[in-house]
C-alpha positions in Angstrom: 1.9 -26.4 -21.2 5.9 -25.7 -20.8 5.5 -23.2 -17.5 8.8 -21.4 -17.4 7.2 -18.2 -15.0 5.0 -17.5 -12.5 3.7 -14.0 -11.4 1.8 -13.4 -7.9 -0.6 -11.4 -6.6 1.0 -9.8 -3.2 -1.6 -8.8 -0.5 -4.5 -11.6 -0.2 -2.5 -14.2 -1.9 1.6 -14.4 -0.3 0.6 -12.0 2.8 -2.2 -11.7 4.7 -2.8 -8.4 5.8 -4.9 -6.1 7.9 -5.2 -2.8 7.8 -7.8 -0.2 8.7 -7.2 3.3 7.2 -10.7 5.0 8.9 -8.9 4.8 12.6 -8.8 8.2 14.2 -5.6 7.2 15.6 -3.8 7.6 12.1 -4.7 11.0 11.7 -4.5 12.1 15.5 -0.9 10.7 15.4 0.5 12.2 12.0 -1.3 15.9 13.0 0.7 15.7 16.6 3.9 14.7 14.7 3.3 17.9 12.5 2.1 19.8 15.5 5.8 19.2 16.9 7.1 20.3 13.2 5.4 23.6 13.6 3.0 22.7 11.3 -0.8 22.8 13.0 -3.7 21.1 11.6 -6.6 18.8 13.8 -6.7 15.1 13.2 -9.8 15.7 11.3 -8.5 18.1 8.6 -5.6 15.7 8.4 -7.6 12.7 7.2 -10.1 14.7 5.5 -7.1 16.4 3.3 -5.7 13.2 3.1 -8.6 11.3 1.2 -9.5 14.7 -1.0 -5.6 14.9 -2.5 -6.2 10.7 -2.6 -9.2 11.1 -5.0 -7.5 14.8 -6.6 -4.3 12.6 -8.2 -6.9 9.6 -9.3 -8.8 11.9 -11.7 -6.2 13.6 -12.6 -4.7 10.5 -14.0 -7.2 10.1 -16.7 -6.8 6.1 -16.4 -9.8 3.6 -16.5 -8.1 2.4 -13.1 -6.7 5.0 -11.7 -4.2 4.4 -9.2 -2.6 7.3 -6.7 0.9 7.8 -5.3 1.3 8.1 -1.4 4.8 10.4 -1.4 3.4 12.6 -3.7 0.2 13.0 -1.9 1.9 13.9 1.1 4.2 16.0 -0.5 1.4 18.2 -2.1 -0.1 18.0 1.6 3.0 19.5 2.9 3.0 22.2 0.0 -0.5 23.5 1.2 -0.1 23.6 4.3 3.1 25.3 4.4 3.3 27.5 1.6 6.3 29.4 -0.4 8.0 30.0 3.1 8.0 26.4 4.7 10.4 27.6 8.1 11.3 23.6 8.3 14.8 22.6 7.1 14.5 22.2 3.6 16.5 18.8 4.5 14.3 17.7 6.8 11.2 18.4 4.3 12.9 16.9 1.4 12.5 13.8 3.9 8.9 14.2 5.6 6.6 13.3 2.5 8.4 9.3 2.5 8.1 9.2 6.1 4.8 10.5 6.5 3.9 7.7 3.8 5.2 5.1 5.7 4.2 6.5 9.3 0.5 6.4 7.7 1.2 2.4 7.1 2.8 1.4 9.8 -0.1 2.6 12.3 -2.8 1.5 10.3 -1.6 -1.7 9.8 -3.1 -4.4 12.3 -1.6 -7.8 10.6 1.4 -8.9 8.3 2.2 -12.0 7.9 2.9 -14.8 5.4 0.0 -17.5 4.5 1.7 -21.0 5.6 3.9 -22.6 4.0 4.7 -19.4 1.6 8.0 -19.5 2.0 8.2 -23.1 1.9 6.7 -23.2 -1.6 8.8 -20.5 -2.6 12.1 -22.3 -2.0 11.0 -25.3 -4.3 9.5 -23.0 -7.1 12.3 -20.6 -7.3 14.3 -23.5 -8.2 12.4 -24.3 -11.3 10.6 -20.9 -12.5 11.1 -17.3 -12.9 9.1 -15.4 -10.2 7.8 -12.4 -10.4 4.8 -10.1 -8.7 2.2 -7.9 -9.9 0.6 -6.1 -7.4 -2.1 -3.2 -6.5 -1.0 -0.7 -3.9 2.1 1.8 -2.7 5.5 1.0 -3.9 6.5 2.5 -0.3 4.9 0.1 1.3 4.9 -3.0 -0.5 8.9 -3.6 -0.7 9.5 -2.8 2.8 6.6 -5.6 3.9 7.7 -7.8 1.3 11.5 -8.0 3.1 9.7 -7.9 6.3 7.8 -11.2 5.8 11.2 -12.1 4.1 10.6 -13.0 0.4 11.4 -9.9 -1.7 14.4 -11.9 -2.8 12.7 -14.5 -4.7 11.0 -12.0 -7.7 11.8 -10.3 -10.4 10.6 -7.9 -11.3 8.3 -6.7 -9.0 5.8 -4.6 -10.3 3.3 -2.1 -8.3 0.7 0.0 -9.4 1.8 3.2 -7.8 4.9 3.5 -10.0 2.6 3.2 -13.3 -0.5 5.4 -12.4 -2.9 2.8 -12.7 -4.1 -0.3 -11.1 -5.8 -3.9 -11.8 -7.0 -5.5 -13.8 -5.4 -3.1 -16.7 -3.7 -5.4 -18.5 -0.7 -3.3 -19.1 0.9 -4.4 -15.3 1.1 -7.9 -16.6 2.4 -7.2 -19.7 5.2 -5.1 -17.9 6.2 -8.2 -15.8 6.0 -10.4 -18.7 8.4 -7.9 -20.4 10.7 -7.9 -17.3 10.5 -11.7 -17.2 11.3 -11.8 -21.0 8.6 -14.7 -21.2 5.4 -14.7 -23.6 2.0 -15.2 -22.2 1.6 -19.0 -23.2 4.6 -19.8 -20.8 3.5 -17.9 -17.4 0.6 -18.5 -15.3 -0.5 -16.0 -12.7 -1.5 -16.7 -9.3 -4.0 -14.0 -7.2 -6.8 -14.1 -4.6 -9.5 -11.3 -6.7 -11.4 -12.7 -9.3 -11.6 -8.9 -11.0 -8.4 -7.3 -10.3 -6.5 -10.5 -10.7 -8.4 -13.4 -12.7 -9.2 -11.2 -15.4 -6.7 -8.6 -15.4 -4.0 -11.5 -15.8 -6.7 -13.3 -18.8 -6.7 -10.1 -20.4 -2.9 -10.1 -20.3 -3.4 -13.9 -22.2 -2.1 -15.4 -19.1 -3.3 -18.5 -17.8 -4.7 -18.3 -13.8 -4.5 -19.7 -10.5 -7.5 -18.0 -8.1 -6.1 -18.7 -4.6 -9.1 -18.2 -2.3 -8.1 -17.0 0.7 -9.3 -15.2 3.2 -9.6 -11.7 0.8 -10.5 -10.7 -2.1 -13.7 -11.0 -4.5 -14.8 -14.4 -4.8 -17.2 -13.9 -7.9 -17.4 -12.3 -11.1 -19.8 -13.3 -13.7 -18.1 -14.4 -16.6 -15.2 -15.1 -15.6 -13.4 -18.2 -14.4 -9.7 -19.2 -13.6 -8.5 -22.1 -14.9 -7.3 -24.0 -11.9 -8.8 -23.6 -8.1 -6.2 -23.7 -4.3 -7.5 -23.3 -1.0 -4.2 -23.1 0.6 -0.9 -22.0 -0.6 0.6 -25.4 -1.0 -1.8 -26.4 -3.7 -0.5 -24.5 -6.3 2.2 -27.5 -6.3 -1.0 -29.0 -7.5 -2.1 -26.7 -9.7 1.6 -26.5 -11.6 1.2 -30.5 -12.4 -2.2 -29.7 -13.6 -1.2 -27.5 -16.3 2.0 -29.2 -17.4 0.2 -32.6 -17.4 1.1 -33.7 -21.1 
């Protein structure tokens, strides 16, 4: 097999993360922040609104694997809770929904970091293969984290749920970073840490697959199989001569 691309998986597999989104600290924080806005509302209308406009935009998006969009759901929160005659800046409001987004991360977030040797492996592939991501999650979040751990550089394109309304293992996300790639299936192998969102989203896609097992994801799914194992990052040097043995 001539591999010419490879498309990763981002949380789980190039950054392990931590994040816990039932902390009453989230919510307390964001309803004192609106508090000083002139906007009242208790911590626990704030997270319970929060989750309610969360599940609201899923069904809403008629997709087998819905997927919901942070800015959005805080700009209908602001929108409710306001009403027609807002009395913030309209400036300042244009601004609050992306900031609210990423004020919701950053406090709910315990852990970023890279898995070792990450970057390492990523200076030797980029010299030989396209790279490009596939990912679950918030476009919001997922670029700023990905410069924070310092590899957004090395793909293209990158390609989160949140901008197309639905989420893993639909195989249309793969297909979209194939297009952006401008590779066919037979000449890109993907590389993720869930055996449903990523193993057989990315076999649906036609794509050949690398489960990393880390210290995340689903392990199991009956049925399906990758076809080539890693236990740490480095492997998938490995894992490349594997499927370009002749």
């Amino acid at each position: 097999m001539k591999i010419k691309g490879i498309i990763f998986d981002i949380n789980g597999t190039l950054i392990d993360i931590h994040t816990d989104e039932g902390h009453e600290e989230i919510y307390r924080a964001i309803s004192h922040f609106l508090a000083y806005q002139g906007i009242h509302t208790h911590r626990g209308e704030v997270r319970d609104e929060y989750f309610r406009l969360m599940d609201e935009q899923r069904r809403e998006r008629q997709e087998g694997h819905p997927e919901f969009d942070a800015v959005k759901l805080w700009r209908d929160f602001l929108k409710r809770k306001l009403g027609p005659a807002p009395g913030v800046p309209r400036t300042k409001l244009e601004a609050m929904p992306l900031f609210l987004a990423e004020m919701y991360r950053g406090l709910s977030l315990y852990r970023l970091q890279l898995y070792p040797e990450v970057r390492t492996v990523l200076d030797e592939l980029a010299q030989r293969y396209q790279l490009a991501v596939v990912s679950d999650g918030q476009s919001v979040w997922a670029h700023p984290e990905m410069r924070a751990v310092g590899i957004a550089s090395y793909f293209r394109p990158i390609i989160i749920s949140s901008d197309y309304g639905y989420r893993k293992p639909d195989r249309r996300l793969f297909e979209a970073a194939l297009k952006g790639l401008g590779l066919k299936p037979d000449k890109v192998i993907f590389v993720g840490n869930d055996m449903y969102h990523d193993v057989l989203g990315a076999k649906r896609a036609g794509l050949k697959t690398v489960f990393f097992s880390s210290n995340q994801g689903r392990k199991h799914l009956d049925g399906v199989e990758p076809d080539y194992i890693i236990y740490q990052f480095i492997e998938i040097k490995k894992a490349l001569e594997f499927f370009e043995r002749p």
